[in-house]
N, C-alpha and C positions, 0 to 999 in steps of 0.2 A: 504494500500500500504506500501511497507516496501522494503529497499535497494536503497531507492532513490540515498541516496550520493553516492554510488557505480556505476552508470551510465553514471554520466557525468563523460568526463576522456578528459582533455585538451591532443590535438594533434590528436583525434578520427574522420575522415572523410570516411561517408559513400557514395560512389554514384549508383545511380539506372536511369536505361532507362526506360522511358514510352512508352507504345504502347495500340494500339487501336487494338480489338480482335473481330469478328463475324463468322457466320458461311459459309456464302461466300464472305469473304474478306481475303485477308492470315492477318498474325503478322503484323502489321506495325509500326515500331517501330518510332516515334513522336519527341517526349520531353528527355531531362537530370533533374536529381534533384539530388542535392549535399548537403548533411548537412554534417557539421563540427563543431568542439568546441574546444575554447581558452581560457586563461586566458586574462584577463581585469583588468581594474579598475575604477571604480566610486565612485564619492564623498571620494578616497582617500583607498578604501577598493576592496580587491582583490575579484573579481565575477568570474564568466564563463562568457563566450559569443558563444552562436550556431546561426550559421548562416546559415539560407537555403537558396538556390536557382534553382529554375527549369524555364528552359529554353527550346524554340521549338527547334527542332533540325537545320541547315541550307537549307538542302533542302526542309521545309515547310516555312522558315520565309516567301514565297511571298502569301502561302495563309493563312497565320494566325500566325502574331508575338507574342508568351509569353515570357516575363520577369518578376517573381514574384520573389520577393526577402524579406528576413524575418530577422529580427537582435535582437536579444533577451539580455538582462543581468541579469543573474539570481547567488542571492543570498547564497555561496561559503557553509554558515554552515546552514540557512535552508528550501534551496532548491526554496525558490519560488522565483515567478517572478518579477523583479523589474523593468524594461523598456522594451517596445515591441516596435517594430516599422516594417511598411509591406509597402511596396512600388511597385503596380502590375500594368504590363502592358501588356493587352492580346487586341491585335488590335485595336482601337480607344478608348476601353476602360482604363483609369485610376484609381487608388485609391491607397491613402496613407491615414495610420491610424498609430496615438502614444498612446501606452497608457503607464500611473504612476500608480504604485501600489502603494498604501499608506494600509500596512498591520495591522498598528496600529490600525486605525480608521475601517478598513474592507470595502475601498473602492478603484476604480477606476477610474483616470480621465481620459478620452479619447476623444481626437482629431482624426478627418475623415473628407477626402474629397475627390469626385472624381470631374472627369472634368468639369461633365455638373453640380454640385451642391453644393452651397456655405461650408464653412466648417461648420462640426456638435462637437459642445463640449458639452461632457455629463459626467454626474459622478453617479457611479453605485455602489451598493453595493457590496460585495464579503461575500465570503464564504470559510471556511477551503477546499473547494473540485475546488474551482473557479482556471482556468485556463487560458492558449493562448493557439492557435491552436501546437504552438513549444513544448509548455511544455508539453502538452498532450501526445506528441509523445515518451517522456521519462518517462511520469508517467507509459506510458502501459510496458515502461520497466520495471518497479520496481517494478512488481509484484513478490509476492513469489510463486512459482510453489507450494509450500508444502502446500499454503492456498487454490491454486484451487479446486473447487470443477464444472466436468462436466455439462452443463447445467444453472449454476448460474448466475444469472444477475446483473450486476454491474451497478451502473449510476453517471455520473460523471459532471462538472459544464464548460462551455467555452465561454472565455470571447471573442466575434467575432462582428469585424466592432462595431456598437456602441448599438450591445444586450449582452443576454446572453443567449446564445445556450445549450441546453442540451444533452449529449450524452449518451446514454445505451450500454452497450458489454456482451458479453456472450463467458463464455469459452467451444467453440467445442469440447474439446479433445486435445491430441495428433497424431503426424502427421505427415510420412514423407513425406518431399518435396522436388520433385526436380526443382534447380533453374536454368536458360537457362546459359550454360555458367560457372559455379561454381559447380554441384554436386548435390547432394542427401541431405537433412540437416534433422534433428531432430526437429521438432518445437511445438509448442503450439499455437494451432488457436483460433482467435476470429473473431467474425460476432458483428459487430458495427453499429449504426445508428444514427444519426446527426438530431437534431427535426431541424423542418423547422423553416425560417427566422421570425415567430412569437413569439419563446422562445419555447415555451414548445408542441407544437404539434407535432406528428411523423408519422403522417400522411403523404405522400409524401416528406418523410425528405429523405437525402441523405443517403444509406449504402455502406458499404464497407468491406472485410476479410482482417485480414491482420493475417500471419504467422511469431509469431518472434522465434526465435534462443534458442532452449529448452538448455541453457545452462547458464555460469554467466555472460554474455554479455547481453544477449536477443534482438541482434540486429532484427531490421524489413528486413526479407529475403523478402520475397513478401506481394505484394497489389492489391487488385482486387477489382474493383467496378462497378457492374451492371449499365448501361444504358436503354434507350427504344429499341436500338437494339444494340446488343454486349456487352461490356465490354471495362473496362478501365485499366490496370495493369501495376503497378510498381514493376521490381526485381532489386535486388543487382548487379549490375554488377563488384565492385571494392573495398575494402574498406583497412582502413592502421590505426593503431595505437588505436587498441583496447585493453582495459585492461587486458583481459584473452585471453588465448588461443581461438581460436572458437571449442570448443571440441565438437560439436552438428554435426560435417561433418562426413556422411554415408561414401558416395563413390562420385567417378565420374560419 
């Protein structure tokens, strides 16, 4: 991976609507998710800070309320992650999780707990490739288009709840896309897949495509993720205070 620092860019908020997709159900459009990124300060030293949040929309909160929220402070000169914290509420369910990266020693401590279960403190090893689900989202940025090679398979480390998840991606090609709302855009696809809640099996593990921004942004234009019936998809609807130009837009 290569352009990491180039990514994060204090002031940079992207937002996307979620919707739910089948073959005879129309578009239904669900959820908001909003990531954005700051400057900060911890222990006295300037970080970033990206915060997501996806929320149900109001006309579904009576049959199903989400409030996931994610706060991240990641480390200004080399890039990793230095405090997470996740705080989700998707109808009676809860969970909050912190974790400490302690990079020196190449470890993890992390705190979790949801409602029906006392809290879990654990501490975990890490790896140069070990992640959070936030930082993953910027590492698929910082890939260099000029190292892609179609078809190749990448695997990468994510540090979730109190495992560690491993994830594979594969670069499809290029690709245009058009996004509902926004245009036509230039992108680079990857087909991703999340091993299941055992660590390392990918067996029934979750996937998902996601289309970013074949340009020096590489924002995530769209997301699609297969279910037992339909689809799940997140596109751009808005975004503000991106580094570059978005020079990857076809047409309308």
């Amino acid at each position: 991976m290569a352009g990491l620092a180039q990514v994060f860019h204090a002031g940079e908020r992207l937002d996307y609507i979620v919707a739910y997709r089948a073959k005879l159900v129309p578009n239904t459009e669900m959820a908001t998710v909003t990531v954005q990124t700051s400057l900060d300060k911890l222990d006295g030293r300037t970080v970033y800070r990206v915060m997501g949040n996806g929320k149900i929309m109001p006309s579904y909160r009576w049959f199903f309320n989400i409030d996931d929220r994610y706060d991240i402070l990641v480390d200004t000169l080399t890039k990793r992650t230095l405090r997470f914290e996740s705080n989700i509420r998707e109808g009676d369910y809860t969970f909050r999780s912190h974790y400490r990266y302690d990079w020196d020693s190449l470890r993890v401590h992390t705190w979790a707990q949801s409602r029906q279960t006392e809290p879990r403190v654990k501490t975990m090893p890490l790896t140069e490739r070990s992640m959070d689900p936030v930082s993953l989202y910027f590492n698929l940025r910082s890939i260099d288009p000029d190292t892609l090679v179609e078809g190749r398979r990448y695997d990468l480390e994510m540090v979730l709840e109190d495992t560690v998840r491993y994830l594979k991606f594969r670069f499809d090609g290029r690709e245009i896309k058009k996004v509902k709302g926004l245009g036509k855009f230039k992108t680079l696809k990857f087909r991703c897949k999340i091993a299941t809640s055992t660590g390392s099996s990918f067996k029934d593990g979750t996937e998902f495509m996601v289309w970013i921004s074949d340009d020096r942004n590489k924002i995530p234009l769209y997301i699609e993720s297969p279910i037992k019936v339909g689809s799940v998809c997140a596109s751009l609807t808005s975004y503000e205070g991106l580094r570059y130009p978005l020079d990857c837009f076809v047409k309308k």
